[in-house]
N, C-alpha and C positions, 0 to 999 in steps of 0.2 A: 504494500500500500504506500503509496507517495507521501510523501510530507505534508504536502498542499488538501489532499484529504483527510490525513491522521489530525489534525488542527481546526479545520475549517469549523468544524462543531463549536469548537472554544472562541474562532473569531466572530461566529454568531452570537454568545452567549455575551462577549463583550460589544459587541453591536448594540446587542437588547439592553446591558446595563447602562451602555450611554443616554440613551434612550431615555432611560427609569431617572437619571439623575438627573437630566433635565427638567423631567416631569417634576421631580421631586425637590427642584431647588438647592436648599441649603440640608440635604440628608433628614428629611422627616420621616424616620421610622417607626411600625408602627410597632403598637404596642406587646402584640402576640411575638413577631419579630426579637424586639428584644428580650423575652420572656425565654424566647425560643434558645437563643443565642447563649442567655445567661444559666441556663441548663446544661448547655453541651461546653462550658467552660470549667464550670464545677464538676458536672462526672468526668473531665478529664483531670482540674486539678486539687481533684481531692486524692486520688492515689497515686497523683506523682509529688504531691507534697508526703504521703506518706514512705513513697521511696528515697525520694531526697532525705528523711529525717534516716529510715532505716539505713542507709547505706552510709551516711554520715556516721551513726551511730557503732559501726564496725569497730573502728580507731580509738573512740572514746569509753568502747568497754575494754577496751585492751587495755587504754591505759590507767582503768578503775583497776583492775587485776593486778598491771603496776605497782599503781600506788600501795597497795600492801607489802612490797618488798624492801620499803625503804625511799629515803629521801632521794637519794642518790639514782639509784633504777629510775624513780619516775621525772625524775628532772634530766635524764638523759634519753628517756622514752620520749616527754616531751617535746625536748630540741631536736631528736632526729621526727618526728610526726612533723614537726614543724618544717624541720627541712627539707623534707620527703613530698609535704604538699606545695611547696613554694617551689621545688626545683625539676618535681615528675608529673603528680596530680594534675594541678592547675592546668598543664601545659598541655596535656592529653585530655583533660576536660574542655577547657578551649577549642582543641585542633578538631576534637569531636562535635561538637556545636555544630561545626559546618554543615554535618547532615539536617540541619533542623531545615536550612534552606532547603538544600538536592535534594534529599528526599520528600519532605514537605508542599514543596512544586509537583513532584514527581507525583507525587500521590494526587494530588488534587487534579492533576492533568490526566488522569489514568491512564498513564505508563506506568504501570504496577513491576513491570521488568527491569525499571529502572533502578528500581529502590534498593534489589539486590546487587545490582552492579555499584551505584555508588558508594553501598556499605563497606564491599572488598573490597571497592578504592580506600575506602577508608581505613578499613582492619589491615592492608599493607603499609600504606602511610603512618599510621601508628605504631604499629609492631615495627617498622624500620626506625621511630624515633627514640623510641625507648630502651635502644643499644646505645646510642651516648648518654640517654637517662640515667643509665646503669649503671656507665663509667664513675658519672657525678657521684651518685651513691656507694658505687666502692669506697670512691674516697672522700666519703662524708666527713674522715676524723680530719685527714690531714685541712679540707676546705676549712672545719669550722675554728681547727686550731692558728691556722693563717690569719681568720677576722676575729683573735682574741678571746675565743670562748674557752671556759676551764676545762684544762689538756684531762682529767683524769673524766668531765661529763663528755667529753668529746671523742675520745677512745669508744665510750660504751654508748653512745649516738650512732658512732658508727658501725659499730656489730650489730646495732638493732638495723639500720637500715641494709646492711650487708645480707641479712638474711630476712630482708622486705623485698632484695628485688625483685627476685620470683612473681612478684605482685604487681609489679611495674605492667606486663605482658598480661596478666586477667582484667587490669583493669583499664588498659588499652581495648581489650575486644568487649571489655562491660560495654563502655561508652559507647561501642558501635552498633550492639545491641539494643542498648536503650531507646537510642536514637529511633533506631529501623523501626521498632514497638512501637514508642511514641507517634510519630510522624502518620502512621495509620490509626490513632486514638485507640491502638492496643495498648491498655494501661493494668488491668487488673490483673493478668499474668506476672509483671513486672512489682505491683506489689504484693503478691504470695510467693514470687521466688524470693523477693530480697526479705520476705515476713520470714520465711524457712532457714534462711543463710545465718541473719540473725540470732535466732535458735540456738543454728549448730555454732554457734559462732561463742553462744556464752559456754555452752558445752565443751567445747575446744581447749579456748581460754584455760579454765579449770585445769582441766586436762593434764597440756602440755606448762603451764605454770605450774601449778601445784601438786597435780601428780605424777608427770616426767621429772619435775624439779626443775626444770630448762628455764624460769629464772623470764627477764624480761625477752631472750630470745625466743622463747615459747610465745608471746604474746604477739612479734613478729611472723612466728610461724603461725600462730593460729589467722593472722590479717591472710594471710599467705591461700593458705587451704579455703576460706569462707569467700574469697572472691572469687576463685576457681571453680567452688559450687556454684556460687549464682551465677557463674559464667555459662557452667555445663548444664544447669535447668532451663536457663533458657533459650541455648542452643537446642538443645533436644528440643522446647515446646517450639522455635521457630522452624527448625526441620518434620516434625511430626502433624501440626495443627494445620486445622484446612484455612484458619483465617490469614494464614499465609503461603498458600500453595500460590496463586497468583506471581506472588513478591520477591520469592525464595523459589527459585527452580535449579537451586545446586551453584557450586563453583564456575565459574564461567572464566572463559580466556577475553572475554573483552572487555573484564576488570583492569587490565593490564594496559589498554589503550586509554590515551589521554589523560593518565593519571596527575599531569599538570594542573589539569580543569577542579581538582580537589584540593592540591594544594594550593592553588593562588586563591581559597577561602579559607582555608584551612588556619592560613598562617596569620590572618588578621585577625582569624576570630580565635587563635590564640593567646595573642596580644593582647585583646580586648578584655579577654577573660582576667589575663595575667597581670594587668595593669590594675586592674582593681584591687585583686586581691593582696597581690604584693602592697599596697600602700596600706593596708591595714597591717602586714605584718612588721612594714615600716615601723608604725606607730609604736607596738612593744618595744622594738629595738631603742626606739631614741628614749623610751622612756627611762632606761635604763643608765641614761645619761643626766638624769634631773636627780638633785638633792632626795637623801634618802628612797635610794634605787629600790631597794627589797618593798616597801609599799606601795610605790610608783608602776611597780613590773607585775605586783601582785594583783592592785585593782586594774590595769588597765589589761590585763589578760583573762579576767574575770570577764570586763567589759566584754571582750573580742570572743569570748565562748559564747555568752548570752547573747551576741549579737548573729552570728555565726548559727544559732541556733534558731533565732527567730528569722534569720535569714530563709533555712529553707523552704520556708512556708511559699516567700517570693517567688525561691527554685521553682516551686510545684505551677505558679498563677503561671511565672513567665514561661513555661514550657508549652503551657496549656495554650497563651498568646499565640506563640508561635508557631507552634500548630496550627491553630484555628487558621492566621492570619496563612500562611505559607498553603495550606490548604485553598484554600477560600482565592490567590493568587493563580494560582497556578490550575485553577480547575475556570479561571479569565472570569470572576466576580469581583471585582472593587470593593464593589458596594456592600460585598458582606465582609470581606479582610477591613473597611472601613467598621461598621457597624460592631464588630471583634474587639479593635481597638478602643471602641467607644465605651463596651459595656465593662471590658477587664481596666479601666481606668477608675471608674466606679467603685470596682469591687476593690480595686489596690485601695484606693483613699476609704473605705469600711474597714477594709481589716488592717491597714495602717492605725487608724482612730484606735480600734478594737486594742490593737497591741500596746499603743502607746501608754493607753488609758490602765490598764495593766500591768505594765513596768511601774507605773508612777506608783499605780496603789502598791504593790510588794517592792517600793522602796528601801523599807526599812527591815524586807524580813529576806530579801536577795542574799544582802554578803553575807550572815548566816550560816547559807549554806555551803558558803564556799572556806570559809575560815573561821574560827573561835576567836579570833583578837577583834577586840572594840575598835578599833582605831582601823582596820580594815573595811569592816563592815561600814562603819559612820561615812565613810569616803565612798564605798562602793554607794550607799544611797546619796549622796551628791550627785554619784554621775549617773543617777538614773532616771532623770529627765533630759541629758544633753541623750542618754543611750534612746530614748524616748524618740526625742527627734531624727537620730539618726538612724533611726528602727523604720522612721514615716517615711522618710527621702527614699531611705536604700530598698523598699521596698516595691516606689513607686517608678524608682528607674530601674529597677529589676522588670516590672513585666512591661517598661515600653524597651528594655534592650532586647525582652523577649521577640517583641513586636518587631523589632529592626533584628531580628535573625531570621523571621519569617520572612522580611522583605529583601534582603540578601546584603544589608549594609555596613557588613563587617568594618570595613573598611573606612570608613566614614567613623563609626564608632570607634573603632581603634585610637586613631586621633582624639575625638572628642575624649576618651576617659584620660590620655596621654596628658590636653592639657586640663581638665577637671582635678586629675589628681596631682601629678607633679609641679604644672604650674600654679596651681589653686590649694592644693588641698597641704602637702608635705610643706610649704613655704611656712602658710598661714599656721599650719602647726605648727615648727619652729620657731616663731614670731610670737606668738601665744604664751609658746611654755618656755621659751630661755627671753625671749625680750623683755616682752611683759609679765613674765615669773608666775604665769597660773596655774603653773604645774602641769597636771597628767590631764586635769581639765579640757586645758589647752592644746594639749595635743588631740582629744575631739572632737573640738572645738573647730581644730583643722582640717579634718574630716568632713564635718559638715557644710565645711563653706565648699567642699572639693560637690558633695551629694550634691549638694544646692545648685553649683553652675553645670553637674553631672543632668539632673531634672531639666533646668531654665532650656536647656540645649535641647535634650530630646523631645520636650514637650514642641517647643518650636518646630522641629524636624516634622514632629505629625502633622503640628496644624500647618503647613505650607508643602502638605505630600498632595502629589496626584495621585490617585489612586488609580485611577484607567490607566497611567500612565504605566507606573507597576506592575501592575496587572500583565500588560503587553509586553516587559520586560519579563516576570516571570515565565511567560507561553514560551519564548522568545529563549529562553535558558535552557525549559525545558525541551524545548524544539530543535537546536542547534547541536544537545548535549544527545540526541536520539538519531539525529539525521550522519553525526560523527560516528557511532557505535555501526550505522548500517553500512556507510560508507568503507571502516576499513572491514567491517564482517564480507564485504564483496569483494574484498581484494586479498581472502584469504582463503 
């Protein structure tokens, strides 16, 4: 079948939508519409906010296991996690995003063939990145002992992440998995595999902690084993399930063609990713530099777990964004990747309010649970209105960076968090808390002004988007990235 016939349905369907908008002026939707909209947003993000918290929570039972071993084990459990996500995670969380676009186009266009070609682009791309990943984390001791971190928690940093690599490689082909589920609004497989992994996951822990005796290594091996299973459950359910016979028709040799066209997304919307997160772990680091460092490092790590934590909720809205909006793109509708936009903007600013209002009330019983000294706790509720507001910001450009993954704008965004956060945010933190001397405050403080010009940006970006225009841009991707697969399939 020709190009010009596999499409023409999608260029009607953008025809009809132009059409509707003019009809419709400034987007008056009705009301069943949005009803409708705000339904197929929640059952998608309500279990992939439960996956984002379950698979977050891998790491953080490990290091509850940890912490029973002593000071020493978990403050060097901690710094390698820490270094483990800023220097492998992130990166491959990132590089994986890209599917939200390809695949998300793909699917909305019903090239359902494509979605497994672009995943193996993916699961190549990744798996080949995570050999200098590897490198890095071999030598986790020697990097951390280079930038001044104590040489005896830096040795056992780095035996924990030494025997994390293995981990590197599952959770390269998670992220490509996810994607491929998500992107089809397959979600509820994706939260009973990672509900399962979980599980074996505290069972493991135990295990190899306390009854191999293997110490915090054990808690690395057990990260090790529990990504591997959710790897393999859901590899099975997408080779086995009919809701993916379509999508999944095996290994394919025309994964291998054009695999440029993945990475020239791939690598901004790693950046994108990496830009962000990295400036938060900024933030501990420099705290460390402010008068009376041991409570400076303690509340503002407290901060960046609770934050981190209420973060994923955001994970789950902006997946769902992206989705919708990448769907809704690429099957040549504007006007509902518009209407998508509209409704999950809503929904961010309710459960932004929700959380915030939240934080404020367990002000005073938060540091509590994180430490017994008064003088941590007192200070941890100080910053729990600044963590408040930056609870509202980060969550609100969390699902419109969803939305700018659905529309393919990595790149664009790249830049914007580049200067939101370095020139905006890391400055104004430094300025806060060593000029003007307001401490760990201030290094929030910094943050929020980075959230703040993070929103002002992409808020603007919507309201002056064409949508048709998009629209034809995504046919247009998916169109080129089909008609290139048939092309070199006849010259082989």
């Amino acid at each position: 079948m020709g190009g010009g016939q596999k499409y023409s349905s999608i260029e009607s369907v953008l025809d009809q939508e132009q059409e509707q908008e003019q009809e419709q002026g400034n987007y008056c939707f009705r009301a069943e519409e949005v009803f409708e909209e705000a339904k197929k947003q929640v059952g998608l993000a309500g279990p992939l906010i439960a996956v984002s918290l379950l698979q977050y929570c891998v790491q953080v039972i490990s290091l509850m296991f940890v912490g029973h071993l002593g000071r020493l084990p978990l403050s060097s459990a901690s710094l390698a996690t820490s270094f483990a996500s800023v220097s492998g995670f992130s990166v491959l969380l990132g590089m994986g995003s890209a599917l939200e676009t390809l695949c998300g186009q793909a699917y909305g266009a019903k090239q359902y063939h494509m979605l497994g070609i672009h995943t193996q682009r993916a699961m190549l791309t990744l798996l080949a990145t995570t050999v200098p990943l590897s490198l890095l984390w071999f030598y986790t001791t020697t990097i951390l002992t280079a930038f001044g971190q104590n040489p005896e928690i830096s040795t056992q940093a780095g035996n924990f992440n030494r025997w994390m690599i293995p981990s590197l490689f599952a959770y390269a082909l998670l992220q490509c998995l996810n994607r491929f589920l998500q992107t089809q609004n397959i979600v509820i497989p994706m939260m009973i595999s990672s509900g399962v992994t979980i599980l074996f996951h505290i069972l493991l822990c135990w295990v190899f902690v306390f009854g191999i005796g293997l110490g915090s290594r054990g808690a690395a091996l057990a990260n090790v084993v529990s990504n591997w299973v959710n790897v393999v459950l859901l590899a099975v359910y997408v080779k086995f399930s009919p809701a993916c016979a379509k999508t999944w028709t095996g290994f394919s040799g025309e994964a291998l063609h054009d695999v440029i066209s993945f990475v020239r997304l791939a690598i901004p919307s790693a950046v994108m990713i990496c830009f962000e997160y990295w400036s938060f772990e900024m933030v501990v680091l420099l705290s460390g530099l402010l008068p009376n460092p041991q409570l400076e490092t303690s509340v503002l790590s407290v901060s960046l777990n609770t934050c981190w934590m209420v973060y994923m909720i955001s994970v789950g809205l902006g997946g769902a964004i992206s989705t919708r909006v990448s769907n809704e793109l690429g099957a040549g509708r504007p006007l509902g990747a518009r209407l998508a936009v509209c409704v999950v903007v809503v929904v961010a600013i309710a459960e932004g309010a929700i959380v915030g209002t939240v934080t404020i009330l367990v002000r005073h019983v938060w540091g509590k649970l994180y430490s017994n000294e008064a003088e941590v706790s007192r200070y941890v509720a100080k910053m729990m209105p600044l963590l408040a507001l930056s609870d509202f910001l980060d969550g609100f450009q969390c699902v419109l960076s969803g939305a700018a993954r659905g529309c393919g704008w990595q790149n664009m965004c790249a830049f914007i968090n580049l200067g939101a956060y370095y020139v905006v945010a890391i400055p104004s933190a430094v300025l806060f808390a060593f000029v003007l001397h307001v401490g760990g405050m201030g290094l929030w403080m910094g943050i929020i002004c980075g959230l703040s010009v993070h929103v002002v940006a992409l808020v603007t970006i919507n309201l002056c988007t064409d949508w048709e225009l998009e629209a034809r841009k995504a046919v247009n991707r998916v169109q080129e990235t089909d008609m290139a697969i048939d092309f070199l399939s006849s010259q082989t």
